[in-house]
Phi, psi and omega in degrees: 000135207261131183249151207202150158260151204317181176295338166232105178292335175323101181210141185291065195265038195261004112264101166269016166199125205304149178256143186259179155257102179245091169263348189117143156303122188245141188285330244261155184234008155272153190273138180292131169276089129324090242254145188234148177274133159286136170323115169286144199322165177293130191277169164250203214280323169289347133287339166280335176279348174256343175293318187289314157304350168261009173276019217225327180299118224282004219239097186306326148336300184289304178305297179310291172331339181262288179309332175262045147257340170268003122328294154296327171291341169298289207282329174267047172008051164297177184271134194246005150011272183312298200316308192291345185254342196275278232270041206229280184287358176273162177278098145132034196267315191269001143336273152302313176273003134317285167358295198285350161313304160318321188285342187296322197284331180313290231279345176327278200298332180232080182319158141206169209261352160260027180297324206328269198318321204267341168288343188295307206286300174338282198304337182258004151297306234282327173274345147313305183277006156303304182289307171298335183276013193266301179304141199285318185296290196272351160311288167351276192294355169273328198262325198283000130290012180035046183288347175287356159302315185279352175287331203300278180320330169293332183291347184272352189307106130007316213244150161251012189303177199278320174302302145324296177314301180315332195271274163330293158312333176265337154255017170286303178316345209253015187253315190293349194250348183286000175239000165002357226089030174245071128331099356298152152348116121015044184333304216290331189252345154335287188306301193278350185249003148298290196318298201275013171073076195257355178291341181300312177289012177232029152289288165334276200328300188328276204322316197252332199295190159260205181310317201305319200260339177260008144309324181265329180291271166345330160276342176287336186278335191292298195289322198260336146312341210254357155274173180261335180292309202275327176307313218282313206277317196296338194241312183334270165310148171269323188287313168320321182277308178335310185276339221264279179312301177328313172285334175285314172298339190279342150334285190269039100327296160355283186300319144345323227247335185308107186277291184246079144348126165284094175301299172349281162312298181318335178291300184305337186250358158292322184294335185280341198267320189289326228274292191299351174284323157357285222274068173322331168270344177296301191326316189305296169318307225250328160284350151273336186208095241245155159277112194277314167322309177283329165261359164237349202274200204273047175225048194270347161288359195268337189266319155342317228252345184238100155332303176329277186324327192273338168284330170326296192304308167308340182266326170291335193268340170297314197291297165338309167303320197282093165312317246238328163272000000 
């Protein structure tokens, strides 16, 4: 069963927590009109050709302004087809937004309390290089430059404050979109995110992140399973699985802890267990020290409410059962 994420990972996570309106309690008994903003229209191609040339404009106002419409033009899911090849083939584009990536890294290593504004800007290069690592043309060409190296230190980020998560969460996104909605996997970004050790880099989220990012480590831990070489890369050490498993329980510890569990994550991590139950050598491990949580535990409305999920589960217990593997 082919497992997935939505249809747009471009999602506005730059409020990770609702903002309220608090004005006061009113005597007054008329009723308030609430008012909803409409999307703005779709730009056309000459406002994308001019937004991509003011990223290059020395004046940070002018750049950022550009950068966040091509941002938006992401999260309101225009059609983005054309971007990803404009900003691949214009000269010195990917250059620069590299840069600001790098520039990003000072602050890892040395927190400070005026990140918010340098993470905005971050995160919204972090959703350009979404598209591009998306895209079938310019994908080829992110990995034979071995641009997922440079995302690897944001996904590594520690701190759980909301700026760092953001930071954490957009390159997790630009690793989760080279697998994206592709059937079969990608062997080749399979191959290259085995070779660099890139599940290593999706520990932090487990530990530290919010849902949002150990949704994308998991589904990236998913994805790669989902090959028989990435089953293969996932079970072969025994240090390798240990760890692999350890992190799929503190998930649903996580999820344990949890007033409405994210089926979405609960799903992705049934999936990974029936995946690794396959795997006769995974099986030894797994019949000793079994994820107890997923087959007894506190998720029988969550299995209700998902088939899928609940066949993940049916599948790890027959193979548990099945001597014969």
């Amino acid at each position: 069963m082919e497992l997935n994420l939505p249809d747009s990972l471009y999602e506005d996570y730059s409020q990770l927590t609702p903002t309220w309106s608090s004005s006061g309690a009113s005597s007054s008994s008329t009723p308030v009109m609430i008012t909803t903003a409409l999307p703005p229209p779709p730009p056309n191609v000459d406002m994308i050709f001019r937004w991509i040339i003011d990223l290059h404009d020395p004046r940070h106002f002018v750049s950022g302004f550009a950068l966040q419409n091509l941002a938006d033009h992401l999260i309101n899911k225009n059609d983005i087809e054309i971007l990803p090849l404009l900003l691949w083939d214009s000269p010195g584009v990917v250059s620069m937004l590299l840069g600001e990536v790098v520039r990003a890294y000072r602050y890892i290593r040395f927190p400070v309390f005026s990140l918010h504004q340098m993470s905005m800007r971050v995160y919204n290069v972090l959703l350009l290089f979404q598209c591009i690592a998306h895209h079938p043309e310019t994908k080829t060409r992110f990995l034979r430059a071995k641009m997922p190296h440079y995302f690897y230190p944001l996904m590594d980020i520690g701190y759980p404050d909301k700026p760092f998560e953001m930071l954490r969460l957009g390159a997790l996104g630009v690793i989760a979109h080279l697998l994206k909605a592709v059937h079969p996997v990608d062997a080749d970004v399979v191959r290259f995110l085995m070779d660099t050790s890139a599940l290593g880099h999706c520990t932090t989220a487990v530990e530290v992140g919010t849902s949002e990012s150990k949704i994308l480590a998991v589904f990236i831990l998913h994805k790669i399973m989902s090959t028989n070489e990435g089953l293969q890369y996932c079970c072969v050490l025994v240090d390798r699985f240990l760890a692999i498993d350890d992190l799929l329980k503190l998930v649903l510890v996580y999820l344990s802890t949890m007033n409405r569990p994210s089926l979405t994550l609960f799903n992705l991590v049934a999936a990974c267990y029936a995946r690794l139950s396959q795997k006769s050598r995974a099986l030894v491990s797994l019949r000793r020290y079994p994820p107890v949580m997923l087959l007894d535990g506190p998720f029988a409305s969550l299995l209700a409410e998902d088939p899928s999920t609940d066949n993940f589960r049916r599948q790890l217990i027959e193979n548990l059962e099945n001597k014969e593997i």
